[in-house]
C-alpha positions as CSV (number, residue, x, y, z in Angstrom):
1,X,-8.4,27.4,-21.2
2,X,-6.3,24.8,-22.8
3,X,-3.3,26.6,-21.6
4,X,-4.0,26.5,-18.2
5,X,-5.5,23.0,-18.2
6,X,-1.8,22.2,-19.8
7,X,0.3,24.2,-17.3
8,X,-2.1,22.3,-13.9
9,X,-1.0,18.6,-16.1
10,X,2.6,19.6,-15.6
11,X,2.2,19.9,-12.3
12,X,0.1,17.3,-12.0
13,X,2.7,15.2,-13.3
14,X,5.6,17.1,-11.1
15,X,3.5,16.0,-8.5
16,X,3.4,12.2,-9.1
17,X,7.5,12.5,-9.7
18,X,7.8,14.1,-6.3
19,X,5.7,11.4,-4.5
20,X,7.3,8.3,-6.8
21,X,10.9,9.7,-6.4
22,X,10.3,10.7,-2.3
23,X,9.0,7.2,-2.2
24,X,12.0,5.3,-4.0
25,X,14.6,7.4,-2.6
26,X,13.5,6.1,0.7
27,X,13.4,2.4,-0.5
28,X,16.7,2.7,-1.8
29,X,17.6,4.1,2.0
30,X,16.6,1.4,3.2
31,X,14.3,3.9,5.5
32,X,10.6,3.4,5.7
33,X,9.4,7.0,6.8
34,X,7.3,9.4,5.0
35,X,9.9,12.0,3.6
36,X,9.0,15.7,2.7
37,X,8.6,15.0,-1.2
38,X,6.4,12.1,-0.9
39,X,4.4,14.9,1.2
40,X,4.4,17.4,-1.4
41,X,3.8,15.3,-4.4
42,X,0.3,13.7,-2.9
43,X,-0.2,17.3,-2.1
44,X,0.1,18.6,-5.3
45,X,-1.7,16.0,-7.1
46,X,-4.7,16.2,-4.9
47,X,-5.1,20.3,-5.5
48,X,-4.3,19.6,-9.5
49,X,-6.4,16.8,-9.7
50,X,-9.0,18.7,-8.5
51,X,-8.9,22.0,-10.7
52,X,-7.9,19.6,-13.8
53,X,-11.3,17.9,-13.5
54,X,-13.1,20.9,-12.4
55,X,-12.0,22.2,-15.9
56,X,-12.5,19.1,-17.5
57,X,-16.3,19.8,-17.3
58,X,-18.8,17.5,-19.0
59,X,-16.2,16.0,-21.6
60,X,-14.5,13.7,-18.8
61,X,-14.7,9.8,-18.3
62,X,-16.8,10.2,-15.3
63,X,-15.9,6.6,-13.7
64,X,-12.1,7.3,-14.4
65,X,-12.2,10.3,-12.5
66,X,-14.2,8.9,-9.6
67,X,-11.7,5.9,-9.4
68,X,-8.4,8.2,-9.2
69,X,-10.5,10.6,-6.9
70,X,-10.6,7.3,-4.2
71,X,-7.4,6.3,-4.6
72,X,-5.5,10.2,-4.3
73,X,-8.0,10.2,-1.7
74,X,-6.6,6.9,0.1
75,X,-3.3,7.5,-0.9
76,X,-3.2,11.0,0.6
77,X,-4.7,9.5,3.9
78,X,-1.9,7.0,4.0
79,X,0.9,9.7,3.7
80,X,-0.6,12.8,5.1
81,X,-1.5,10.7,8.9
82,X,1.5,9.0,9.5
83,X,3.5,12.4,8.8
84,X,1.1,14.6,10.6
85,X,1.4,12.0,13.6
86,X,5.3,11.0,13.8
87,X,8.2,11.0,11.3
88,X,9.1,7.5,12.7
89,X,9.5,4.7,9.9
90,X,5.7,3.3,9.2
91,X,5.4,-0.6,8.7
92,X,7.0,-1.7,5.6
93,X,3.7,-3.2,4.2
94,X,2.3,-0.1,4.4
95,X,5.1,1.4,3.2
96,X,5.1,-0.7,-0.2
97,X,1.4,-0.1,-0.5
98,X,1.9,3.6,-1.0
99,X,4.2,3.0,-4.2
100,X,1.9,0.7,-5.2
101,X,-1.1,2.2,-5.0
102,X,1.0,5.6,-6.8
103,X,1.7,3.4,-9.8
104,X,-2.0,1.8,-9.8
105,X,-3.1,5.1,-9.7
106,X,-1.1,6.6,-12.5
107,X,-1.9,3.2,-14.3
108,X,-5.4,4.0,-14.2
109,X,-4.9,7.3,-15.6
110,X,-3.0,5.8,-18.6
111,X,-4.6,2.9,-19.6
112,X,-8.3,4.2,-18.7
């Protein structure tokens, strides 16, 4: 079990580099649209995140998990819809708010 719960954090964490370096890669652009790796990484941390606590049973912080369950949640709404919709560059506000809310997220996993 602790081999498998290791091998989904890797992932986990490929997935937060994929949506973190997607998103900066973009800033650095200068091009506010949802790229393919922003995609993938709140993809993949949403499906991890979900087996990781699923295996995490009854030894997990309950309230840490139910915080970074609403914010992958939010955060995957705010990628996922404007992809699914158009690839045209979202509002730059909205834009910022996704790296922000990625590194509140991963905050909240660190320092909870």
């Amino acid at each position: 079990m602790d081999v498998l719960q290791l091998i989904l954090r890797y992932i986990h964490l490929l997935g937060f580099a994929a949506l973190v370096g997607g998103w900066l890669a973009a800033v650095f652009a200068k091009k506010f649209t949802i790229n393919f790796a922003m995609l993938l990484g709140v993809a993949v941390q949403l499906v991890t995140g979900i087996f990781l606590t699923g295996l995490a049973g009854s030894d997990a912080d309950h309230m840490k998990i139910g915080i970074k369950a609403v914010l992958a949640v939010l955060l995957a709404v705010m990628v996922i819809i404007p992809w699914w919709k158009k690839r045209d560059p979202v509002n730059s506000g909205h834009f910022y708010a996704i790296g922000g809310l990625a590194l509140v997220t991963v905050g909240v996993a660190v320092f909870m």
